[in-house]
C-alpha positions in Angstrom: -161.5 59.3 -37.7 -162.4 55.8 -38.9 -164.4 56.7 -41.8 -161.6 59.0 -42.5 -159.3 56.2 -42.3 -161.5 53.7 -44.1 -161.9 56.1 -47.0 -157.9 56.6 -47.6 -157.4 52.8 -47.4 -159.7 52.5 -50.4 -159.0 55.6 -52.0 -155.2 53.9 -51.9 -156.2 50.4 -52.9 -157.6 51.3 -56.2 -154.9 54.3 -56.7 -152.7 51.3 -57.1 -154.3 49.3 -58.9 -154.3 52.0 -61.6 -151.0 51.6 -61.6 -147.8 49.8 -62.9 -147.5 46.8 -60.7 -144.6 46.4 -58.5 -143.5 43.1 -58.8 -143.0 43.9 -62.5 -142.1 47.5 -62.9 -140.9 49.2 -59.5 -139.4 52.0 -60.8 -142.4 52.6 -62.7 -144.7 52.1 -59.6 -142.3 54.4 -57.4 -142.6 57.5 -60.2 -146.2 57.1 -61.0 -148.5 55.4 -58.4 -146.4 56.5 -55.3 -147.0 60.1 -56.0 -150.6 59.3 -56.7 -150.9 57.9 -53.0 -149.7 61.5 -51.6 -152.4 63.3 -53.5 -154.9 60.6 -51.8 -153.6 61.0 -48.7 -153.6 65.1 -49.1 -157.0 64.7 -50.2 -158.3 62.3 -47.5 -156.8 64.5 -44.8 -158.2 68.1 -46.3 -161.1 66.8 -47.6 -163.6 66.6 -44.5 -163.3 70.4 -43.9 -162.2 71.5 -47.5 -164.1 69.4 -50.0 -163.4 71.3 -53.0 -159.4 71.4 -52.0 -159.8 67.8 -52.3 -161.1 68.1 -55.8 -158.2 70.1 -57.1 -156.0 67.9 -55.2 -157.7 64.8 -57.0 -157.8 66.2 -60.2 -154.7 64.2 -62.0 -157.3 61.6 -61.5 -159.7 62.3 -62.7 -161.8 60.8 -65.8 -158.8 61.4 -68.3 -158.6 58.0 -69.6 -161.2 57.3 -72.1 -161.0 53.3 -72.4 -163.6 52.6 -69.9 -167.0 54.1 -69.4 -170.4 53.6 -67.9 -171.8 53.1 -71.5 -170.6 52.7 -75.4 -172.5 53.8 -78.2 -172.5 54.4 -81.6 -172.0 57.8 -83.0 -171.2 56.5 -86.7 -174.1 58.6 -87.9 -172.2 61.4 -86.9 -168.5 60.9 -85.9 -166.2 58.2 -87.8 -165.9 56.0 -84.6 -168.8 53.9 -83.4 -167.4 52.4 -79.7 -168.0 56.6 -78.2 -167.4 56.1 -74.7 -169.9 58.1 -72.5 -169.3 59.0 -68.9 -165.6 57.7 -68.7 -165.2 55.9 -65.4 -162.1 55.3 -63.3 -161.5 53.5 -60.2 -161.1 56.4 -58.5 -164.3 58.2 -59.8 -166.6 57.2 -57.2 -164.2 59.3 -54.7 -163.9 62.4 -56.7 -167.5 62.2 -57.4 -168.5 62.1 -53.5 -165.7 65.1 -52.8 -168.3 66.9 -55.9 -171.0 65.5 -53.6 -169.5 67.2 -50.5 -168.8 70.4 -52.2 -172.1 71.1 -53.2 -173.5 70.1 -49.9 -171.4 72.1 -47.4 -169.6 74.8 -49.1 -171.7 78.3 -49.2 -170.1 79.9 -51.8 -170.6 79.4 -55.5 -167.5 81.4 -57.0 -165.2 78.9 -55.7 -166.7 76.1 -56.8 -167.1 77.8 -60.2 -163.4 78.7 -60.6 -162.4 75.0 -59.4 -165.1 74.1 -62.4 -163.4 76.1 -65.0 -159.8 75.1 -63.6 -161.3 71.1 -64.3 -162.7 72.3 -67.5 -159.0 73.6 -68.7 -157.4 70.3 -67.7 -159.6 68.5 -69.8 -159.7 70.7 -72.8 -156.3 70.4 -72.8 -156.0 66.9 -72.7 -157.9 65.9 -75.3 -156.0 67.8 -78.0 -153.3 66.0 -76.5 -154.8 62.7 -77.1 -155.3 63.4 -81.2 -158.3 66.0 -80.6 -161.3 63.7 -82.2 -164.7 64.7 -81.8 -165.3 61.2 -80.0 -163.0 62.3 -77.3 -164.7 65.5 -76.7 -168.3 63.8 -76.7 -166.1 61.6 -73.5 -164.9 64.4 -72.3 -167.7 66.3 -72.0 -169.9 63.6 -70.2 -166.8 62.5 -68.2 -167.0 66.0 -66.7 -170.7 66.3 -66.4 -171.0 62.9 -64.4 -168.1 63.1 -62.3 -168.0 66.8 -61.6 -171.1 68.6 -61.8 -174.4 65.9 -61.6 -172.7 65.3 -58.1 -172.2 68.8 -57.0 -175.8 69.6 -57.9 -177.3 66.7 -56.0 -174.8 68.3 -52.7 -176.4 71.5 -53.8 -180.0 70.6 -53.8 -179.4 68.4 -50.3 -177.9 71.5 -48.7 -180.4 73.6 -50.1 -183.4 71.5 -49.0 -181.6 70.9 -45.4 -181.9 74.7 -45.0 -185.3 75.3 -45.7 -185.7 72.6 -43.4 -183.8 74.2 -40.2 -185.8 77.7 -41.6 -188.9 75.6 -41.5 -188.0 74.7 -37.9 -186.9 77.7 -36.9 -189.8 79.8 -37.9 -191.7 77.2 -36.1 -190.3 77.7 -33.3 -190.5 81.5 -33.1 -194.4 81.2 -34.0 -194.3 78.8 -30.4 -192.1 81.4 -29.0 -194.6 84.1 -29.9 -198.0 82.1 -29.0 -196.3 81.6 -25.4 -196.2 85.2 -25.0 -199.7 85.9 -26.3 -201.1 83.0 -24.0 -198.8 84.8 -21.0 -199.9 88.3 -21.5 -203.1 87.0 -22.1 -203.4 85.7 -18.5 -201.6 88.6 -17.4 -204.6 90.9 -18.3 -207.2 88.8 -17.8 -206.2 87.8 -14.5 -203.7 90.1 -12.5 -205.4 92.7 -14.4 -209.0 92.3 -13.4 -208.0 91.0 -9.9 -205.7 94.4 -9.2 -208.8 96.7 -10.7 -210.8 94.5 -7.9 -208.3 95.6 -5.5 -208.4 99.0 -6.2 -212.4 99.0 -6.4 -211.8 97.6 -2.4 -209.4 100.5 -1.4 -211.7 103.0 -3.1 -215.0 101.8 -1.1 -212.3 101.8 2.4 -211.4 105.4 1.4 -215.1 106.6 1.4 -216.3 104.2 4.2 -217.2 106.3 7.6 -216.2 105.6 10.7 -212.0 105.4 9.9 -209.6 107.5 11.0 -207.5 109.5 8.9 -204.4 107.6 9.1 -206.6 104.6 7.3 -208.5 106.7 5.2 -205.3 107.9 3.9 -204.1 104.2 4.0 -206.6 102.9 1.8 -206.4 105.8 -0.6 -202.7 104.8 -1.2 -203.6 101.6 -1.7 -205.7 102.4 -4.3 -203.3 104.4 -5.7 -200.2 101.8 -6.2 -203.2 99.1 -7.5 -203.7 101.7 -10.1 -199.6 102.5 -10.3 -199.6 98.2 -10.4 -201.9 98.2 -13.4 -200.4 100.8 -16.0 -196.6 98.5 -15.3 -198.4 95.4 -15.7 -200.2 97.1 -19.2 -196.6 98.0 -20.3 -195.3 94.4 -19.8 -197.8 93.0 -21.5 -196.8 95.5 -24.3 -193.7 94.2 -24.6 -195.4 90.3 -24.5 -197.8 90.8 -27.1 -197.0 91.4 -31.3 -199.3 93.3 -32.9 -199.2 90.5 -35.6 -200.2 87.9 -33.5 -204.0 86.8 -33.3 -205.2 86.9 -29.9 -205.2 83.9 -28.3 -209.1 82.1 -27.9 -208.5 80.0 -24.9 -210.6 81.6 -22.0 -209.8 81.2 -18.0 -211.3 77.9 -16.7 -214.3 80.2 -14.7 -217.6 80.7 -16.1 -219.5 83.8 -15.8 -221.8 83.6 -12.9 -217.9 82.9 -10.6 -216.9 85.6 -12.4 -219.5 87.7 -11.6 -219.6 86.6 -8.2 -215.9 86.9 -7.9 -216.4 90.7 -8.7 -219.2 91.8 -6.4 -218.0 90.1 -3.5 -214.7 92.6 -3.8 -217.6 95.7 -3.6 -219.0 96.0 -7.2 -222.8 96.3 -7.6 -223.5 93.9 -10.4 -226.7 92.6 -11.6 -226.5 89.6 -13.8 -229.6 88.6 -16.6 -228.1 85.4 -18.0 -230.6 84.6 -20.5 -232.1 80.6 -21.2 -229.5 78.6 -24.1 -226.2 77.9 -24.5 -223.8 80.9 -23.5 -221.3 81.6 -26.3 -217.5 80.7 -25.2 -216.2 84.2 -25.6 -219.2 85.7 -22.8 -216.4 85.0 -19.7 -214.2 87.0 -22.2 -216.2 89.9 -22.8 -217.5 90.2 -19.1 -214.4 90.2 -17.7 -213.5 92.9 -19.8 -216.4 94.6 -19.1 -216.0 94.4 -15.4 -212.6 95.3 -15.2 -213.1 98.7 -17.6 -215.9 99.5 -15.1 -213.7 99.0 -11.9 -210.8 100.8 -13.1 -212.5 103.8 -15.1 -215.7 103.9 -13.2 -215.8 103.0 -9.7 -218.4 102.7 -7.5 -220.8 102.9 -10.9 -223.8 100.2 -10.8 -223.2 97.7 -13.2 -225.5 95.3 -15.4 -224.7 91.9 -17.3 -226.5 90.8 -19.7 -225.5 87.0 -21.6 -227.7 85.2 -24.3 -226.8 82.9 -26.7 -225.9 85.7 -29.4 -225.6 88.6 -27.1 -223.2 89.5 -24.6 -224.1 93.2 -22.9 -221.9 94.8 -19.8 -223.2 98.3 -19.2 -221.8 100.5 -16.1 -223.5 103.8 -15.0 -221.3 107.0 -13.9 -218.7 106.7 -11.8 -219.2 107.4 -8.1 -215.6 107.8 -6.9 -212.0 109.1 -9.0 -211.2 106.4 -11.9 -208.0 103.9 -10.6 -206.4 103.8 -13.7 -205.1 105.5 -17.1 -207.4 105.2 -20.5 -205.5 103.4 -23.5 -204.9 99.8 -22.5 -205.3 96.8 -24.6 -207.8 94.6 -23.1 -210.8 96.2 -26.0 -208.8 95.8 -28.9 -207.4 91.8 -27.8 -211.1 91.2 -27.4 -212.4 92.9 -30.7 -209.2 90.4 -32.4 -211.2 88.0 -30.5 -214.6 88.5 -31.6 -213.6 89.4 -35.1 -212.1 85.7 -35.4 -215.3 84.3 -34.0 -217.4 86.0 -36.9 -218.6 89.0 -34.5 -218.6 92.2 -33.7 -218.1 94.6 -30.9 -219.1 97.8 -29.8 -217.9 100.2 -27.4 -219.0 103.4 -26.0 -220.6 105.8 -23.9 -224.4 104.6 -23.4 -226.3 107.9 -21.6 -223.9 108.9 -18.8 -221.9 105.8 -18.2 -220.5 103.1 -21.1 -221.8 99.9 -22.6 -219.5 97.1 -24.0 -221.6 94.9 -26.4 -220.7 91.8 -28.6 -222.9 90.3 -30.8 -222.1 86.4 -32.4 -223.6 84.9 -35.1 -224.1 81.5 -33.7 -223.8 80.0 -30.3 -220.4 78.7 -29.2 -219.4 76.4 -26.8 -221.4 76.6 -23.3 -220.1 77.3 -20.1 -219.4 74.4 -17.9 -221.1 75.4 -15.1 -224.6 77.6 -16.9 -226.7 79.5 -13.8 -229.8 81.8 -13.8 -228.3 84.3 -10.8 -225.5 84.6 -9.2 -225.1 85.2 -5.8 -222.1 86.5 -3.5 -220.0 84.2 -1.6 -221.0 82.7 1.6 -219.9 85.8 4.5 -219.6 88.2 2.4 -222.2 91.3 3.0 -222.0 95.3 2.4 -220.7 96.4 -0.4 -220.3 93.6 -1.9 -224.1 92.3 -2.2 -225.9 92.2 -6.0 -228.0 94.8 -6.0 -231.4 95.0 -7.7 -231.7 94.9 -11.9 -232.5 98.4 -11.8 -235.4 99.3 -14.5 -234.5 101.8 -16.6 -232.0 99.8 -17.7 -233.7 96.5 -17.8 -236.2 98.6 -20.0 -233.6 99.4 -22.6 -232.4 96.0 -22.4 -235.7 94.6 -23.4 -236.2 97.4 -25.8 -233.2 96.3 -27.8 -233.2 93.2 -27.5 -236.5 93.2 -29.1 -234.9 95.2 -32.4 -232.3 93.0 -32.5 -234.8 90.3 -33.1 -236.9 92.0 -35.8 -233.9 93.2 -37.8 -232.7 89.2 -37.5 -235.9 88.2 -38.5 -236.1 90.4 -41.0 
């Protein structure tokens, strides 16, 4: 490569000019410098993959000469010599100091780079007994070692380091995306294939028991009903397999407010009635009553059902079931929607109420209203039957009241 390239031609240059000089001693050039421009060129060739080869390579020159240094000072209080030379410096430390550089930075193992350490730190205790063994030399030594070698390996070592918690930064962000996605997608899963198969299965239940159909039909519809409740428990698995039980539930509700919802249901045969109470409706009510709905279509069909939304009360209560439930008991929709309400700052209740089931969540505070607030709801245009609201029927209105009123005093209280 060019920077490859660029790098040997300097590397080269000031290999030579450590050197004898040519025009004046070429025999002297030819045994010394040329073999130091074949160790460059080794280590320029093996040292994009193989750094630290490239530091063994380089290491006849390395900072072995102590005439030059970054600084001099004066050790006379303690060593005869005063002109100590500290952090020798050769032309070609700047290259063996970015080969340290590299080392640290891309190689993964630290036993290699330690045994090329203590291989460097033989070749320079060995030199300086060679050079007359003074104390000054070692101090050179020393720092030559420390600032060529190892301050440049540890600043490789603390990029690399901080470049992987980077990517595991990234990476775990990613996966927490990756995770959210499936929440929100199993989310919508059960809140709306769910609820609109348990609607389908509430319309093939009320075909089965309509008069007037022949048996062919009648036993039509009750398959029908059958593979919407068959539809149901696969759809609950794959949304098994979507959601982490670590994972908060997602808060986001379906862009429908409660009197569509409501609407939505009794027009497919449910007999709903709906008490939506004056002031803001909390953001988690289209949550709740969809749950609510869909528990009641699935495990009690045909059962009346009543709605009941304030601003810190959210009631769906279903009466016994008139026809065979269309689905299995153990799904996930209740404990999502507890998750739910817990992170709101609420709580939920659910349970049999008399001789049917009542889902209730209470909040602390109002939330967000619903787009779209109403005082009734009322089927869609065309649609009759089955399908109409019935009446608030007044036993349970009574109740209603009744607790509502406790609530209060214990509040006020």
């Amino acid at each position: 490569m060019v920077s490859d390239l660029l790098l040997w031609a300097g590397l080269c240059i000031f290999v030579a000019a450590m050197g004898p000089d040519p025009s004046r001693d070429l025999a002297g050039f030819a045994m010394v410098t040329v073999p130091r421009l074949g160790l460059a060129t080794v280590a320029v060739l093996v040292g994009r993959r193989y750094p630290l080869a490239a530091l063994v390579v380089l290491l006849p020159l390395g900072p072995w000469q102590f005439g030059e240094g970054f600084a001099t000072v004066d050790l006379s209080w303690l060593l005869p010599r005063r002109d100590v030379k500290i952090f020798p410096l050769l032309p070609t430390s700047p290259f063996i100091m970015w080969y340290a550089y590299l080392t640290g930075r891309r190689l993964a193992g630290t036993w290699p780079a330690l045994a090329a350490f203590c291989l460097i730190v033989l070749v320079g205790v060995t030199v300086v007994p060679a050079r007359g063994g003074d104390l000054s030399l070692w101090v050179s030594m020393a720092t030559g070692l420390v600032g060529t070698y190892l301050v440049p390996y540890l600043l490789g070592l603390l990029r690399r380091r901080l470049l992987q918690q980077r990517r595991q930064a990234r990476t775990s962000a990613e996966a927490q995306a990756r995770l959210r996605e499936r929440a929100r997608i199993a989310r919508e899963m059960h809140d709306s294939l769910g609820h609109d198969l348990a609607l389908i299965a509430v319309r093939a239940a009320g075909l089965e028991l309509a008069s007037g159909l022949a048996p062919a039909q009648v036993q039509a519809a009750g398959e029908l009903r059958i593979a919407a409740a068959d539809a149901t428990d696969r759809l609950r698995e794959i949304i098994g397999l979507l959601r982490e039980d670590s994972e908060a539930a997602p808060l986001v509700p379906v862009r429908e407010d409660v009197p569509e919802l409501v609407g939505r249901a009794a027009a497919s045969g449910m007999s709903i009635t709906l008490d939506l109470a004056a002031g803001p409706v909390p953001g988690l009510a289209r949550a709740v009553v969809q749950e609510g709905l869909t528990n009641a279509a699935k495990h009690a069909p045909g059962a009346v059902v009543a709605v009941s939304v304030g601003p810190h009360l959210v009631r769906v209560r279903n009466g016994p079931p008139r026809s065979r439930p269309t689905a299995r008991a153990g799904g996930l929709g209740l404990a999502g929607l507890r998750e739910r309400v817990r992170l709101a700052g609420g709580t939920l209740t659910a349970g049999p109420a008399g001789d049917g089931f009542e889902l209730s969540v209470t909040l602390p505070q109002a939330e967000e209203p619903d787009a779209r607030p109403a005082r009734g709801v009322s089927p869609p245009a065309g649609r009759s039957g089955v399908g109409d609201l019935q009446p608030a029927q007044e036993p349970l209105e009574r109740d209603d009241r009744e607790r509502d009123r406790r609530a209060a005093d214990q509040r006020h209280r």
